[in-house]
N, C-alpha and C positions, 0 to 999 in steps of 0.2 A: 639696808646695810650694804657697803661698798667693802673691797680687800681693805684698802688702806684701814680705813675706821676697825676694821676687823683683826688686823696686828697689831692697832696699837693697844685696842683691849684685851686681847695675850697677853702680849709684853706687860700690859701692867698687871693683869692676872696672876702669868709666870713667877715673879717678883724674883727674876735674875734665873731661875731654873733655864728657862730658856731665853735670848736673847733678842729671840723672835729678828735676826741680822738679815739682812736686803738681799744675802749672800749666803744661802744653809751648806757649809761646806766644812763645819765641824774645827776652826781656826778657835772662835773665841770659847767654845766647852771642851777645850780637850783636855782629857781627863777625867772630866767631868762623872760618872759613875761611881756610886749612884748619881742621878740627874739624866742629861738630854744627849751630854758629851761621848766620846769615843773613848776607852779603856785605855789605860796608860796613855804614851804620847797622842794619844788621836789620832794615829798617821791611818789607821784601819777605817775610820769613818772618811776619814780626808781624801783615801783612796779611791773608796765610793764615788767620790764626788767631781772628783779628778779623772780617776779611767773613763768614765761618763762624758763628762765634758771636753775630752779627747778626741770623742769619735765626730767627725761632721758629714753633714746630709747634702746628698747633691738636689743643686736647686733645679726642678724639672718643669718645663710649661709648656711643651708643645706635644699636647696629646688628650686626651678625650674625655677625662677624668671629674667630672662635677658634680658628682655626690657620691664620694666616700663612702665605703660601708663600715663601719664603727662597731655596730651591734658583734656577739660572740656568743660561743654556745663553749661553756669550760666545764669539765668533768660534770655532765649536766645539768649546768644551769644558765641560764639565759640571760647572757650582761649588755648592758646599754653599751659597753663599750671594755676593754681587756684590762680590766684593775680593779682591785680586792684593796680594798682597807685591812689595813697591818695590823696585829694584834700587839696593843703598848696596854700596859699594867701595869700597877702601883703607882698610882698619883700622888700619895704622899709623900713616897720614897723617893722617886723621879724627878716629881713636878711642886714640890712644896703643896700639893694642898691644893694647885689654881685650880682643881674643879674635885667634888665626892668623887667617891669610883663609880656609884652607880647611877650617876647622873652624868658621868663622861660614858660609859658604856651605852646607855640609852640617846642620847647625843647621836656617836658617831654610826650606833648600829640604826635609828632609823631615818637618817642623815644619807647612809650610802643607799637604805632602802629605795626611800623617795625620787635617789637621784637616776637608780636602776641598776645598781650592782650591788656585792653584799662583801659584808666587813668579817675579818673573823675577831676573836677576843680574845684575853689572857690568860693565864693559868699565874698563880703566886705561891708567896710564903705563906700564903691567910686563905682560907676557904672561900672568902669573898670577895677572892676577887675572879675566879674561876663561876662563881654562884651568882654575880651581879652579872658577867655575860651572858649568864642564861638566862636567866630572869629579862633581860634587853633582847633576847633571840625570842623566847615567848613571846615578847607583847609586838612582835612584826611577824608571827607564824613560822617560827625556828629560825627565821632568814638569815641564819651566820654559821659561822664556821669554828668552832672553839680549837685553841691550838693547846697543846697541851705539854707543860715541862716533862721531860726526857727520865720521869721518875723510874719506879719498879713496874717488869711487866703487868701484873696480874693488877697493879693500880691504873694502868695507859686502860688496857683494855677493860675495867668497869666504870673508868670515867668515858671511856667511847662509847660504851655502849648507852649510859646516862645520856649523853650525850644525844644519840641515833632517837632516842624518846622523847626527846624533846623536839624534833623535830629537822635539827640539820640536815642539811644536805650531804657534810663531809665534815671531817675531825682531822687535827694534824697533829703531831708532834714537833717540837724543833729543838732539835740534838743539839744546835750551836750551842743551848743551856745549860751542857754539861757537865759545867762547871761553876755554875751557880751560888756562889756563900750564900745569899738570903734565903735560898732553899737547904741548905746543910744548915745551915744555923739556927733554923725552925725547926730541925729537926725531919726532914725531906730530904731525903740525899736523893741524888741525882747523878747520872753519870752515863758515858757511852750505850751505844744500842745497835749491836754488829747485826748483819744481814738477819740471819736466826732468828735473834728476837723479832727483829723488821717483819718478819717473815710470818712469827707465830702471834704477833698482834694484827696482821692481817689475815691469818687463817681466823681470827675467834672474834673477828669486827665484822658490822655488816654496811659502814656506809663505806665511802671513797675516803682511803686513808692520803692524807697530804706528810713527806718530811720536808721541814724546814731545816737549813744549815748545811743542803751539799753544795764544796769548794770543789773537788778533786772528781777528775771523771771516773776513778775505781769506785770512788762512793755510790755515783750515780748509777753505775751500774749495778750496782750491789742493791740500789732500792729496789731495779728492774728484777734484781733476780728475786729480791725477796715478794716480788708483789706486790707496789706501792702503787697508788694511782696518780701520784705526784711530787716534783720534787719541787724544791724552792733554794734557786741558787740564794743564799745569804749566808752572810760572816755576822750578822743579829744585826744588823746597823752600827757594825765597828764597835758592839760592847763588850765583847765576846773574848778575841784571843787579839792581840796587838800584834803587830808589823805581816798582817792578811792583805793580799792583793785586793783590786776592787769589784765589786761582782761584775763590771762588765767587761773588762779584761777574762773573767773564770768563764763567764756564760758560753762563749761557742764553742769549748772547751767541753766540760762540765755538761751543760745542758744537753750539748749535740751526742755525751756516749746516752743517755739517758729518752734523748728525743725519740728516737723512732720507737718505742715502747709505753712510752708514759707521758703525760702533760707534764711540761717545763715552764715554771715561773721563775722570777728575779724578781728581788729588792736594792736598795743600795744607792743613794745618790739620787735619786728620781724628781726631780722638781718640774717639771713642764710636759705638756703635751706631746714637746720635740722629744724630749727625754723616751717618752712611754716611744714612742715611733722607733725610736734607736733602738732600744731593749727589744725589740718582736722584728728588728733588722737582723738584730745578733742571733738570733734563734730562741727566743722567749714567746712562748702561748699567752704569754698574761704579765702585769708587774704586780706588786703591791706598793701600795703608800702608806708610808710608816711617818715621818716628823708633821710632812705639810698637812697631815689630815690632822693628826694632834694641836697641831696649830688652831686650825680650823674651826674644830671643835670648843677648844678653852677660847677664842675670841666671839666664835657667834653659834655655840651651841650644833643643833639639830641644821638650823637654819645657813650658820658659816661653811658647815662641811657640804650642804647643795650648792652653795656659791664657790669654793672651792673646787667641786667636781665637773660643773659646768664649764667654771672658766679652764679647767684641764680639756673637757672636750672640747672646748670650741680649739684651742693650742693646738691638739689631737687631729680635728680637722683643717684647720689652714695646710701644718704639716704634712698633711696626704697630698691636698691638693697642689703644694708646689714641690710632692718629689714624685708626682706619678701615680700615688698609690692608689691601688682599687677598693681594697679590703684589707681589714685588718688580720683575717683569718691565712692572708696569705702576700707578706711583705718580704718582697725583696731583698736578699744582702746587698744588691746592688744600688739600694737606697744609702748607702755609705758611702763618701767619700774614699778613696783610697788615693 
């Protein structure tokens, strides 16, 4: 299997959900939700992809640097390299159907296995889609992360705790879901989850709690004070709330009130190696890959998303070695242009 041959069996997969465009920058789905696209005008995904692409790397050669350290150790677990597969749900809602859910979930979760990091998975409107990540987390020895919509307490903490038994390493919520119609309209409401609650779902949990959706650095602060063990700068991948800056414009912001206390992740715009380089410039411990691994997966399976992840590290490594870098555990701001 080569990329090429690998998009173009998405794209016809997809059958228009996604465009599978040479260019993921959110132009031709916006709007698109349900689907791949960005809520209302798309400017919130389009941001993502924009602030990101904003930033450049100073090109570095004269210094000592020949093999890059890549490897990472995040809320303890030991990654081939600083990226978690993004938790996407509802393939038929989203994606038309291009793949079941529990054979996208089995896919991508022992896809990132193999490749030597770990994905996390969805939570939905239907039992099963929260149940088919576990079920794909079993059969590679829990190796994921279940992310969990921003329901009622006393429901967060006995799916975490389900959760912790099956073997994960760590659980997350992402509050960006707030506002979720497919979960009010199943009859799931959902809605805000102030430090408190943050607070009292991490007193009566026993893994490494993750929040997904801090913008604002009061947020970030507030997961520190409630006890969180990680944040995840994201605006959901621009599905979320329209006219949001882009996460990596928020990241040194955002990330940095929250960093010296907790691991700091980012989503948003991520397409390359350079990209991942950039984000852990800004002040990011880790990113996730939310669209390209979706891709990946609906064109070549198990098998697309290790080709995916490689050609990310090999990207990953060039880009060390022409800005200087040693490690990834410990990059530079001065690896940015300014």
């Amino acid at each position: 299997m080569d990329w090429n041959t690998l998009k173009k069996t998405a794209r016809e997969k997809f059958g228009g959900a996604c465009r599978v465009c040479p260019v993921c920058d959110g132009i031709a789905c916006a709007g698109e939700v349900p689907g791949m696209g960005g809520v209302g005008t798309g400017i919130s995904f389009r941001n993502n992809f924009t602030s990101l692409n904003a930033y450049k790397l100073n090109l570095r050669t004269q210094h000592d640097v020949n093999q890059p350290v890549m490897s990472c150790r995040i809320l303890g677990m030991d990654l081939s390299m600083p990226v978690i597969g993004a938790a996407i749900g509802g393939m038929g809602v989203n994606m038309k159907g291009a793949m079941p859910e529990d054979e996208y979930d089995m896919a991508v979760v022992t896809g990132c296995q193999k490749a030597g990091i770990i994905c996390m998975t969805g939570d939905g409107s239907t039992p099963q889609v929260l149940e088919y990540g576990l079920k794909a987390m079993a059969a590679v020895g829990g190796w994921g992360i279940p992310i969990i919509k921003p329901r009622d307490v006393d429901r967060i903490i006995d799916l975490a705790n389900t959760v912790a038994n099956v073997g994960a390493p760590a659980f997350g919520v992402d509050v960006d879901a707030a506002a979720s119609v497919n979960m009010t309209n199943a009859g799931l409401p959902v809605g805000p989850l102030n430090k408190h609650k943050l607070a009292t779902i991490k007193k009566q949990t026993r893994i490494p709690f993750i929040v997904k959706g801090v913008m604002t650095p009061d947020e970030a602060w507030g997961c520190v004070v409630a006890g969180v063990d990680a944040i995840v700068v994201s605006n959901h991948g621009g599905r979320s709330l329209d006219h949001t800056p882009g996460t990596a414009d928020v990241l040194p912001h955002s990330g940095e009130a929250g960093k010296r206390q907790t691991t700091s992740l980012v989503d948003g715009g991520i397409r390359s190696g350079a990209d991942i380089l950039k984000m852990l410039a800004l002040g990011a411990d880790g990113v996730l890959l939310g669209r390209p691994l979706a891709i990946a997966t609906v064109g070549g399976g198990s098998e697309g998303v290790q080709l995916a992840l490689s050609k990310m590290a090999a990207e990953l490594k060039s880009a060390m070695l022409l800005t200087g870098t040693p490690n990834v555990a410990a990059v530079s701001e001065n690896v940015i242009w300014k």
